[in-house]
C-alpha positions in Angstrom: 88.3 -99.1 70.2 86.6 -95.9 69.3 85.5 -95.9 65.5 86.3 -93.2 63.3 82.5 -91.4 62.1 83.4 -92.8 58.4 82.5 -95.8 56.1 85.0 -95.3 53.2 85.7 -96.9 50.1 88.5 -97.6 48.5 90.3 -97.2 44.7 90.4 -101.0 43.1 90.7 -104.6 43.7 93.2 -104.5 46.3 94.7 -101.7 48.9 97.3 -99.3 47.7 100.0 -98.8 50.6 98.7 -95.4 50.5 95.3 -96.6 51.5 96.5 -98.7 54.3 98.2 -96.4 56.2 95.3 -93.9 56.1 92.8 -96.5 56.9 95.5 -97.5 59.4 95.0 -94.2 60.6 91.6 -92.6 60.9 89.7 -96.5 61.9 86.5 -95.8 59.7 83.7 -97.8 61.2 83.3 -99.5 58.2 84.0 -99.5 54.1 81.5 -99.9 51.5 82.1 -101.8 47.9 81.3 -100.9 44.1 81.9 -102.4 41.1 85.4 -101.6 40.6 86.5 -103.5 43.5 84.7 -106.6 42.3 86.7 -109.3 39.9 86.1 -112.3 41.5 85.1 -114.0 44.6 88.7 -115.2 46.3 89.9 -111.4 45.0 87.1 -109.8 47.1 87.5 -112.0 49.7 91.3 -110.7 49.7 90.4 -107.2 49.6 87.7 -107.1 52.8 90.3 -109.3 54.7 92.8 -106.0 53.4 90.3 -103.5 54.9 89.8 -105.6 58.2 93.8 -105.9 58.5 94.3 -102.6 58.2 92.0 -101.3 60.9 92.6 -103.6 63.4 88.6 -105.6 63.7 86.1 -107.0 62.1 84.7 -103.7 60.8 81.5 -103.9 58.8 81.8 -104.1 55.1 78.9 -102.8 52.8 77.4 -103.2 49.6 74.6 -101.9 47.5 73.2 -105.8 46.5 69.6 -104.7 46.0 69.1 -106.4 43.0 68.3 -105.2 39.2 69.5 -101.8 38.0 71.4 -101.6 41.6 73.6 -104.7 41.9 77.4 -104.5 42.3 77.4 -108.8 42.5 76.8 -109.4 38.8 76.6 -113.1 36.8 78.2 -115.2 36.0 79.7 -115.0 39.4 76.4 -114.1 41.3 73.0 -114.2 40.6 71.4 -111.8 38.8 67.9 -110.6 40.3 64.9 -108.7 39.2 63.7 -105.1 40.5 61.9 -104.8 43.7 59.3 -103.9 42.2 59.1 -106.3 39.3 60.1 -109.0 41.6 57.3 -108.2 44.5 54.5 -108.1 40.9 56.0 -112.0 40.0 55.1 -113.3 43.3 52.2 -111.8 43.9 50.4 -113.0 47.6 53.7 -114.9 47.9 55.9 -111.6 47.8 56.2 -111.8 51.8 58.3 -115.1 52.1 60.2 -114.1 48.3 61.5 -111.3 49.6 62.6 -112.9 52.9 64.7 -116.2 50.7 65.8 -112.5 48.7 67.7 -111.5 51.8 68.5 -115.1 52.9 70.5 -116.1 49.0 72.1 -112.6 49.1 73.1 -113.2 52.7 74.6 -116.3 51.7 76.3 -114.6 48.2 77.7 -111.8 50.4 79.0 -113.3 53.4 80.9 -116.2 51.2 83.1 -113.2 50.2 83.5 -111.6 53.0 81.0 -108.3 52.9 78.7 -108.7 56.3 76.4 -105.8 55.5 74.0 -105.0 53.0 72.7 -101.3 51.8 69.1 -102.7 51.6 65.5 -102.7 52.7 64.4 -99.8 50.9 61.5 -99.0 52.1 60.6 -95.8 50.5 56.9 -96.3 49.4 56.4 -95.4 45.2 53.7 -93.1 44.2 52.9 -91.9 40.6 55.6 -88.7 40.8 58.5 -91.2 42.0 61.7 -90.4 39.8 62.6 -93.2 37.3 66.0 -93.6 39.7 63.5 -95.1 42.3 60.4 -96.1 41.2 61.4 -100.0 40.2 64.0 -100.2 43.4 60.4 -99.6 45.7 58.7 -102.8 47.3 55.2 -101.0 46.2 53.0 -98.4 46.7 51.1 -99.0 49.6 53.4 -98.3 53.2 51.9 -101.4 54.7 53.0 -104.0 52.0 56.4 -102.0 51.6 56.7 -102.0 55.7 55.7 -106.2 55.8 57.9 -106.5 52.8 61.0 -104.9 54.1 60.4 -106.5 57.3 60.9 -110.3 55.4 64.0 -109.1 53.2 65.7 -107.4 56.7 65.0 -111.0 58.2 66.4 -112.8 55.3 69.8 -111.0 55.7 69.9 -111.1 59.1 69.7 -114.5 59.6 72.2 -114.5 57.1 74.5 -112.6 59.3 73.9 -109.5 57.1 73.9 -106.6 58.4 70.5 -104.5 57.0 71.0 -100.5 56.4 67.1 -100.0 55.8 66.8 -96.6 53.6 66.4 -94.1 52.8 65.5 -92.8 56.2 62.9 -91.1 57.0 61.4 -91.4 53.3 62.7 -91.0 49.9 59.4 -92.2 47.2 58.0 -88.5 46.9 60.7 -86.9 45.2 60.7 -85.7 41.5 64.2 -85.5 40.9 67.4 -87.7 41.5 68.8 -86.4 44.5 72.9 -88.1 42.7 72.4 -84.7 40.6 69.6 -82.4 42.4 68.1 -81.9 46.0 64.5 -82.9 45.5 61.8 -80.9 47.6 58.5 -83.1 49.0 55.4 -80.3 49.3 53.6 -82.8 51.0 51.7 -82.0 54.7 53.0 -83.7 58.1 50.0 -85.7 58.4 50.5 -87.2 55.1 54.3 -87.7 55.7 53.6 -89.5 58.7 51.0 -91.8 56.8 52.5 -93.1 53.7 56.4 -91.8 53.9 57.4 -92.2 57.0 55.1 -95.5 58.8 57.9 -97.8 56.9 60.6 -96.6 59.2 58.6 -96.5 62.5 57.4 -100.3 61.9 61.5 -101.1 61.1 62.9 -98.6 63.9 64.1 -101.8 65.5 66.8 -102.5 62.4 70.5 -102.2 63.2 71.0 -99.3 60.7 69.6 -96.6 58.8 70.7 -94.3 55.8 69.9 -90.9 55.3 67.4 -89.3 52.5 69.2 -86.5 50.8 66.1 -84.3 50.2 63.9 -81.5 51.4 60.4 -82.0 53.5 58.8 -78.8 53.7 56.8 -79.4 56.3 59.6 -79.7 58.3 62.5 -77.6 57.7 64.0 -75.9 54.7 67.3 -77.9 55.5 68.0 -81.1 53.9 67.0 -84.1 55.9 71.2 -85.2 56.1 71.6 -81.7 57.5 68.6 -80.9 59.4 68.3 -81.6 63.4 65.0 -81.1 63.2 64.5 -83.9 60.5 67.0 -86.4 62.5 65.3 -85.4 66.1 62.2 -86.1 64.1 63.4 -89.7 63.2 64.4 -90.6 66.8 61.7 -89.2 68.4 58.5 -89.6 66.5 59.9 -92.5 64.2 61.7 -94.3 67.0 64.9 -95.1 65.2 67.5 -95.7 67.8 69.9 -97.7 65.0 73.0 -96.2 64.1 72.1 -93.3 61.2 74.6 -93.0 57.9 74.5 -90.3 55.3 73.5 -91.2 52.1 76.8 -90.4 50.5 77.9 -86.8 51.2 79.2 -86.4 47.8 76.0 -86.6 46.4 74.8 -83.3 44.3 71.6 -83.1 46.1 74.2 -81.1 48.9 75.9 -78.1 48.9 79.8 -77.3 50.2 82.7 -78.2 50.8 83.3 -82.0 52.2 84.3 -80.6 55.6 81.1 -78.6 55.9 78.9 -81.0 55.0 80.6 -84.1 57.0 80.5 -81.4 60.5 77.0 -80.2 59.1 75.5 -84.2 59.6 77.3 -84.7 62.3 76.0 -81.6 64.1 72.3 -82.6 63.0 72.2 -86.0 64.4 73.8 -88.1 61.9 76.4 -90.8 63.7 78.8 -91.8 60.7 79.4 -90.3 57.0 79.5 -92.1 54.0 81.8 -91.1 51.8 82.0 -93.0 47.9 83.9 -92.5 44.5 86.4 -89.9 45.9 89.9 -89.0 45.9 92.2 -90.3 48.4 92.8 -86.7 48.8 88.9 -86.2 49.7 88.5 -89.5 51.7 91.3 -87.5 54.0 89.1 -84.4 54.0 86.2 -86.5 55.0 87.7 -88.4 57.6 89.8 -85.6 59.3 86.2 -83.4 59.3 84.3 -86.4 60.7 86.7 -87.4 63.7 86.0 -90.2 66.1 82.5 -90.9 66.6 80.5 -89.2 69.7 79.3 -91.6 72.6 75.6 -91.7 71.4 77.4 -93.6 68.0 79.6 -95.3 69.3 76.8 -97.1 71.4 74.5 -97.2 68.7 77.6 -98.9 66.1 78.5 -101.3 69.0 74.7 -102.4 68.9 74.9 -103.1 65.4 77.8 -104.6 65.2 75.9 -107.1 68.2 73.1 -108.0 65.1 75.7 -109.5 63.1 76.2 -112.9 64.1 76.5 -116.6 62.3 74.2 -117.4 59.3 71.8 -120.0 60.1 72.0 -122.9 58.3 70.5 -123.1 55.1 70.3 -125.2 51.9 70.8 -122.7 48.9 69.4 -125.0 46.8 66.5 -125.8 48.1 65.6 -122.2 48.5 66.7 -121.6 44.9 63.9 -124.3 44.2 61.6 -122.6 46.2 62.0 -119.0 44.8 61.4 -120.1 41.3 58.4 -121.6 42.5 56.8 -118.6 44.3 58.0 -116.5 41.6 56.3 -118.6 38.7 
């Protein structure tokens, strides 16, 4: 099967008939979840097993489960969890194998109800001029920690059989605006780039999938990074990220144009699938007719990820719920 260069969302708790004979349609490679589809577990677990009927496999379903201010799981249902940032400052010398039960109990939370793929490590390394949007989702300030650190919680999920998208490739800490509303611009030189934004991604080129920054680096071309070749032959090149490469979603204000332009802009730059949230069916179909099948370069990269994903290891949650609280007090 050749996937369709989409990962698509959908309108509420369950598939409209509508929605399944488009999704029937086009294949997207995968769908991604917010809170409007989420009631209860056996009612998510209906609507991924809805998504996979309707394209035919066991396409990847997604999530944004980072934890604190971005967290579609909510209590009583789920566990809440701290910030990255506050969490990382709790456990102090211990943040390493925290983060890693992090990606192991979310693992576990997400593939109980169905969703095998998780919108998380962010790696983008915090500095003083990071946006409020950002600042508390980063690991910390230093790319070494946030590189070691996003190493652990990728591990975690993947031994969950959870699929990591690390992000926001290839760096997304020094912007001053929130690229949901604005494109932010980063002044900062190559060298410097290379050194604190970027080192995150090269030490995690090895991950099964990366998402795309929706800003400007001067240094580098006066194109956003989603629509820049020079910016994506830049990430598989000097980074090394082979992985399969998402947009950030294309909706996003940071971008300007119409759907179509923007989806064949990414595509054209390097990108391999587009991410496309909180639409219309109406611009899902826009998206999806713009986007087409994906090239042979994806296709090899999303058969590779889709080769990560496997069955969790075993585990006892409660002994690593034990174990958190204890590293974390």
């Amino acid at each position: 099967m050749t996937f369709g260069a989409t990962i698509l969302d959908a309108d509420g708790l369950r598939l409209s008939s509508d929605e399944v004979a488009f999704f029937r349609d086009v294949l997207p490679f995968g769908f991604i979840l917010f809170a409007r589809n989420i009631d209860n577990p056996d009612q998510v677990r209906a609507l991924c097993a809805d998504m996979r009927n309707a394209v035919g496999h066991e396409c990847p379903i997604t999530i944004d489960q980072e934890g604190g201010r971005v967290q579609r799981l909510r209590a009583p249902q789920w566990r809440e969890w701290l910030p990255p940032l506050d969490f990382v400052s709790a456990a102090g010398d211990r943040a390493e194998r925290a983060m890693y039960l992090r990606g192991r109990v979310i693992a576990h939370e997400l593939r109980a109800i169905g969703v095998d793929s998780n919108c998380a490590p962010m790696v983008d390394v915090a500095c003083a001029d990071s946006h409020p949007f950002l600042r508390n989702r980063c690991y910390g300030a230093d790319a070494g920690t946030v590189a070691t650190l996003g190493r652990a919680h990728a591990q975690g999920m993947l031994d969950g059989g959870v699929l990591p998208v690390v992000k926001h490739i290839p760096g997304h800490g020094r912007a001053t605006q929130d690229s949901h509303f604005d494109l932010p611009k980063v002044s900062a030189d190559r060298a410097d780039l290379d050194a604190q934004d970027f080192a995150p991604f090269k030490a995690l080129n090895d991950l099964p999938m990366g998402m795309t920054a929706h800003l400007v680096y001067d240094a580098i071309d006066e194109a956003p990074a989603t629509l820049s070749s020079k910016v994506m032959e830049m990430i598989r090149t000097d980074i090394g990220f082979d992985g399969l490469i998402m947009t950030d979603d294309i909706s996003m204000k940071a971008l300007s144009g119409s759907l179509t332009e923007l989806s064949r802009g990414a595509l054209d730059a390097g990108c391999d699938v587009i991410l496309h949230c909180n639409g219309t069916l109406s611009e899902r179909m826009e998206v999806a007719a713009a986007a087409g099948e994906m090239g042979k370069d994806a296709q090899r990269r999303a058969e590779a990820a889709l080769s990560m994903r496997h069955t969790p290891d075993d585990i006892d949650i409660s002994a690593a719920d034990a174990e958190l609280e204890s590293l974390l007090n």
